[in-house]
Structure formats: structure tokens, C-alpha cells
C-alpha positions as CSV (number, residue, x, y, z in Angstrom):
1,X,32.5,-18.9,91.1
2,X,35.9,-17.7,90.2
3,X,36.6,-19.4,86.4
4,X,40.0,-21.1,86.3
5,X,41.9,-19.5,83.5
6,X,41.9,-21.5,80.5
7,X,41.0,-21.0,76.8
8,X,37.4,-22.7,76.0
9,X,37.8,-24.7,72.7
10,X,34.5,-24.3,71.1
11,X,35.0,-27.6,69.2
12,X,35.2,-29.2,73.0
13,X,32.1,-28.5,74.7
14,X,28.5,-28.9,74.0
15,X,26.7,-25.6,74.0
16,X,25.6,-25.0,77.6
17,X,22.2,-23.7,76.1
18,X,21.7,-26.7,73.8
19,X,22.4,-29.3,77.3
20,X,20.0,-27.4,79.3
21,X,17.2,-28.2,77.0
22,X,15.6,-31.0,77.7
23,X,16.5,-33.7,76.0
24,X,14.2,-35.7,73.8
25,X,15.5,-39.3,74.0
26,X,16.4,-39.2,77.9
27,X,13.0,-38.2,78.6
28,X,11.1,-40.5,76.7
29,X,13.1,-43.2,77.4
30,X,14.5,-42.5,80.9
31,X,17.9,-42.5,79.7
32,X,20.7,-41.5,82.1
33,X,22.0,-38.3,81.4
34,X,25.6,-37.9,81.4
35,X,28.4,-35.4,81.1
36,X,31.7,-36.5,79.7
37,X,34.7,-34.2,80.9
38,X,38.1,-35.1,79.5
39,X,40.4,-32.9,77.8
40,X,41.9,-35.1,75.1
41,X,39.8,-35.6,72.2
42,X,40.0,-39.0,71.4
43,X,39.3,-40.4,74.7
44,X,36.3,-38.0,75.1
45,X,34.8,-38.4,71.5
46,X,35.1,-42.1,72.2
47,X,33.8,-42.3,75.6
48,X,30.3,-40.3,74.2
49,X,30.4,-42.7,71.5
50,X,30.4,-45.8,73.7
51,X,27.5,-44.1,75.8
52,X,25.7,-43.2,72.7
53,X,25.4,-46.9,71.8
54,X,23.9,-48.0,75.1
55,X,19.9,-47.0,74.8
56,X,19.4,-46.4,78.6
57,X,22.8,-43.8,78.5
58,X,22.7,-40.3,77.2
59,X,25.6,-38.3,77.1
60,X,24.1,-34.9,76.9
61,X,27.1,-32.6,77.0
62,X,31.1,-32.9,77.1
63,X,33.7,-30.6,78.0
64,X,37.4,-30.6,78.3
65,X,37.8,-28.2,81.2
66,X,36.7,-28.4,85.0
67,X,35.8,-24.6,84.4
68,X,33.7,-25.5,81.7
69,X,32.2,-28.5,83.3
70,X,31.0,-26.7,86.3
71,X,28.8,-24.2,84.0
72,X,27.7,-27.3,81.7
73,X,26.8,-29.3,85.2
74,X,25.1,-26.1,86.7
75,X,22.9,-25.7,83.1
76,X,22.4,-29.1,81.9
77,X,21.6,-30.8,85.2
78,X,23.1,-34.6,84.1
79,X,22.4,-37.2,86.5
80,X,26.2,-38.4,86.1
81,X,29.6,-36.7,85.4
82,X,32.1,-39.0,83.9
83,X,35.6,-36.7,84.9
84,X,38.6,-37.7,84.2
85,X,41.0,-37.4,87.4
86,X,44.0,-35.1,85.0
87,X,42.4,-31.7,83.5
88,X,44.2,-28.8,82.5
89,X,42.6,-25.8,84.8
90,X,42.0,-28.2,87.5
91,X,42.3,-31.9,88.5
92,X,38.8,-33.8,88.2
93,X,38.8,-34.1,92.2
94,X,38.4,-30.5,92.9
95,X,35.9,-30.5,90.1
96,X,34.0,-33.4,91.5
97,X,33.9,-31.6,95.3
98,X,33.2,-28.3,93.6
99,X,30.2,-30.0,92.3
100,X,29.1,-32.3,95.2
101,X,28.8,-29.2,97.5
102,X,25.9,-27.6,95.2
103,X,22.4,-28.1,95.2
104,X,21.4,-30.9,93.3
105,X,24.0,-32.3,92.5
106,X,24.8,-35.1,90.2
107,X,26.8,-38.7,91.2
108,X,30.4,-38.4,89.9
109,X,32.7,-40.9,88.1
110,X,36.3,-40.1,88.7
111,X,38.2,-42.5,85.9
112,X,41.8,-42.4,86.0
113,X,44.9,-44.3,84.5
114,X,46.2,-44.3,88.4
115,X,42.7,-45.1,89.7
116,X,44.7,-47.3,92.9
117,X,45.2,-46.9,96.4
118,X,46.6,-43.6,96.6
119,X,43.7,-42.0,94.3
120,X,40.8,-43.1,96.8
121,X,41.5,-41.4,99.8
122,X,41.2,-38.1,97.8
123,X,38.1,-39.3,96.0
124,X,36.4,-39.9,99.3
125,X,37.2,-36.6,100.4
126,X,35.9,-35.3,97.4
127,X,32.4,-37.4,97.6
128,X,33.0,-39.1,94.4
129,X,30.3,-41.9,94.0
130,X,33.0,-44.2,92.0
131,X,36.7,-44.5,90.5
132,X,37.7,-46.7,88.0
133,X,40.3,-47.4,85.7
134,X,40.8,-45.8,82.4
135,X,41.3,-49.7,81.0
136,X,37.4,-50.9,83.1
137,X,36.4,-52.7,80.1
138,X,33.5,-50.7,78.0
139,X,30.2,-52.6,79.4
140,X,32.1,-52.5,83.1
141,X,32.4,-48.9,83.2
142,X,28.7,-48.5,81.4
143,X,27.4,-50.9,84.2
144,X,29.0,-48.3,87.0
145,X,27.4,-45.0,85.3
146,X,23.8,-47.0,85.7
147,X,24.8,-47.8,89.5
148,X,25.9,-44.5,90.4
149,X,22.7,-42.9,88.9
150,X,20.4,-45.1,90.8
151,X,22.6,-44.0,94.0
152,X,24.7,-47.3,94.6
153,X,28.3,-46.3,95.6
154,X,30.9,-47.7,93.6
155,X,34.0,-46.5,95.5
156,X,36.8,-49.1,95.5
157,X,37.8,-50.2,99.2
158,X,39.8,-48.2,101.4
159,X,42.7,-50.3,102.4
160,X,43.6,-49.9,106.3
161,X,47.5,-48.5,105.3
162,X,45.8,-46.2,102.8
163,X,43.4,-44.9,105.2
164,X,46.1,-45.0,108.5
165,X,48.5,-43.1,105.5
166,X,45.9,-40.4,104.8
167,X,45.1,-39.8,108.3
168,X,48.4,-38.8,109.0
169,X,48.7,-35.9,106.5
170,X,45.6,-34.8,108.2
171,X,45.0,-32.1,110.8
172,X,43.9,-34.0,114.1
173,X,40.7,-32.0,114.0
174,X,39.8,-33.4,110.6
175,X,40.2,-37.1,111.2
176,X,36.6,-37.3,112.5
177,X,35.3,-36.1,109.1
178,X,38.0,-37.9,107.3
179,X,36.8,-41.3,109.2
180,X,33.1,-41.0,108.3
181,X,33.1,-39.9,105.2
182,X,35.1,-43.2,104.5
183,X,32.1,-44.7,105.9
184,X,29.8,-43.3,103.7
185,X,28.1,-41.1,106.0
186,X,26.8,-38.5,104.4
187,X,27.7,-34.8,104.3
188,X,24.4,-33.6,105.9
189,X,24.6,-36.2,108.7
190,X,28.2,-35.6,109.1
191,X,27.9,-31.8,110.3
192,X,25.0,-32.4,112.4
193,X,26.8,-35.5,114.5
194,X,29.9,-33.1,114.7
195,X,27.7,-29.8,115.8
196,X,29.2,-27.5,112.9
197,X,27.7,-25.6,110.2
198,X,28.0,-27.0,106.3
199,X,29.5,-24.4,104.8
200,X,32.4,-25.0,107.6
201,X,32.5,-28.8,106.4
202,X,32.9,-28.1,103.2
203,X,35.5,-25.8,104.0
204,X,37.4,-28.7,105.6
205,X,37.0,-30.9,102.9
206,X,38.7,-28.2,100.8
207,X,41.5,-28.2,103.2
208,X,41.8,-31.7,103.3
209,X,41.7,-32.1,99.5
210,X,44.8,-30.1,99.5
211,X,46.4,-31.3,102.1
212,X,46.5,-35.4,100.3
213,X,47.1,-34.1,96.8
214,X,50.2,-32.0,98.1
215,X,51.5,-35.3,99.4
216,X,50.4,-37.6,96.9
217,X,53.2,-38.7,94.2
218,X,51.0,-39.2,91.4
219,X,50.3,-35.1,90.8
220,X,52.3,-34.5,87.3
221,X,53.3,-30.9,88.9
222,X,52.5,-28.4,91.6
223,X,49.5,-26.4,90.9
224,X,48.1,-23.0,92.7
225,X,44.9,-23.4,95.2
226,X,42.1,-24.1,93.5
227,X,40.1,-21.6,91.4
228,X,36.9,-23.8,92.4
229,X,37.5,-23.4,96.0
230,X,35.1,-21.2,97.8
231,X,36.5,-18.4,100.1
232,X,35.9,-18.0,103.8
């Protein structure tokens, strides 16, 4: 994986060693591992915090990069990564695909202070497993992280003008993909109905990824193709 260049603050992330041990309380207890990705301090220290008082919720590691996240997710193996949608390498969508296309991989919580219509289509593209708010009340948003870890989606609905708007930044050959994974269908089942290889889907959903954030409004600036991306 090509790292996204960005200074790792030691006084940001859990050491990757340390989160890949296994952890004493979440195995005793069954407690849901989590990984906490935000770059501003506050929210992050106080989002572990709030985790930390639940005694079913463990959060394991946090970071404050998508670059650093990705090695964290790959070592520590959570169960759920809570990413906020604005990082400073990367935005927590192509952090959440990067990590939905690997082996394993944990359910993703995209929280945003824009988490509305125009954030979902990009978070189903992505295969996140929720979005909420950045104001969800504290036992809401501990409430989602226990659904998404059993499996349950908690995507918000996709409004017919969001989903007719999406479709129409789309190349005409994606809309099939586009319109099941809005369904839910899953990734596996997806490239066997449509008779194409994985690796190809997920280098649609790439493309696509791109092709709604270029066009969505809420971006804070232009930013380079992703250094998560996979070549072809």
C-alpha cells in the first residue's frame, strides 16, 4: 500500500504492536473492539473516553490519520472503525473502501458534522455499515457501534433525488453496481450476478468514489487521487 504523506504524531496513535495484542478485557468479556480515527484531539480523546465507559465497548487503538489507520486496522484487527468523514491525508471514505476491500475486514462507522443526503451516496459506495452525526447523542452512537458489530446495517436512507442525483455523475456502465450496492447486496454477490472479476469491482468503486466526491459541495478543497487507491 502506497502511505499517504503525512507526519505520524506519536502522541496520536496507539502503538500498532501494543493493538495487535490481544486484549485482556475484550476477550474476557466479549467486548467490541474498536478503532477511533479522528485527527483532532479532543474529539478523539473524548470519543475513547465515552467508549471506555460502556463495559461491552473497547476502544483498542486510535489514530489521527487514514495512513495510520490502515496499518492499525491491518495489526489490530477491531471489529469496528469509528472514522471521521474529514482527515488530513485522506477523507474517511477512501479509508473506509480501502478497508472494506481487505480480507477480514471490520464494519465501519463514518461520523460526520455533514452526515446528510449528499454524504450517503458516497458512503454506500464506500460499503460503510453506518453514518451518523457528529451531534448522535452519546448512548445513540454507542447503540450503532454494537449494531454494526453484530452485522446490522445502519446506513441512513437513500432518498430517490439523492440516488437519481448520484446516478447521473455516474458512468452508465456503473449504475448497475451503483443500484445494488444501494440495496445492500453484497460485494461478492455483486460481481458474480454482473460476471466480472473482484478486483475489477473494486476498481469501479474507486472510480465511482471519485467521481461523487469531485461533485459533491461539501469537500473543503480539491485533493490528488487517492494514495489508498490500488493500481490497475
Amino acid at each position: 500500500m502506497a502511505r499517504p504523506a503525512a507526519p505520524r504524531d506519536p502522541r496520536c496513535v496507539t502503538s500498532i504492536a501494543a493493538s495487535a495484542q490481544v486484549d485482556a478485557r475484550s476477550e474476557a468479556a466479549g467486548a467490541v473492539r474498536v478503532l477511533v480515527v479522528d485527527d483532532h484531539t479532543a474529539v478523539r480523546e473524548g470519543v475513547r473516553a465515552m467508549l471506555a465507559a460502556e463495559p461491552d465497548l473497547d476502544p483498542v487503538a486510535v489514530a489521527a490519520t487514514a495512513g495510520d489507520a490502515a496499518e492499525l486496522a491491518a495489526a489490530g484487527r477491531p471489529d469496528v472503525m469509528l472514522v471521521d468523514y474529514h482527515l488530513p491525508d485522506e477523507d474517511g471514505l477512501s479509508l473506509c473502501l480501502y478497508v472494506k476491500s481487505r480480507p477480514a475486514a471490520p464494519a465501519v462507522l463514518v461520523y460526520s458534522a455533514f452526515a446528510d443526503e449528499h454524504l450517503i451516496p458516497l458512503a454506500v459506495v464506500a460499503g460503510a455499515d453506518a453514518v451518523v452525526a457528529k451531534a448522535t447523542r452519546p448512548d445513540e452512537l454507542c447503540d450503532t457501534v454494537r449494531a454494526v458489530a453484530r452485522g446490522e446495517s445502519r446506513m441512513p436512507p437513500l432518498t430517490q433525488p439523492a440516488m437519481e442525483s448520484a446516478g447521473a455523475r455516474l458512468d452508465a456502465g456503473d449504475l448497475p453496481i451503483f443500484g445494488m450496492l444501494a440495496h445492500g447486496t453484497p460485494p461478492d454477490e455483486i460481481a458474480a450476478t454482473l460476471r466480472i472479476e473482484p478486483a475489477w469491482l473494486v476498481a469501479r468503486r474507486w472510480a465511482m468514489l471519485e467521481q461523487l466526491r469531485e461533485a459533491t459541495v461539501r469537500r473543503r478543497a480539491p485533493r490528488a487521487s487517492s494514495a489508498l487507491r490500488p493500481a490497475v
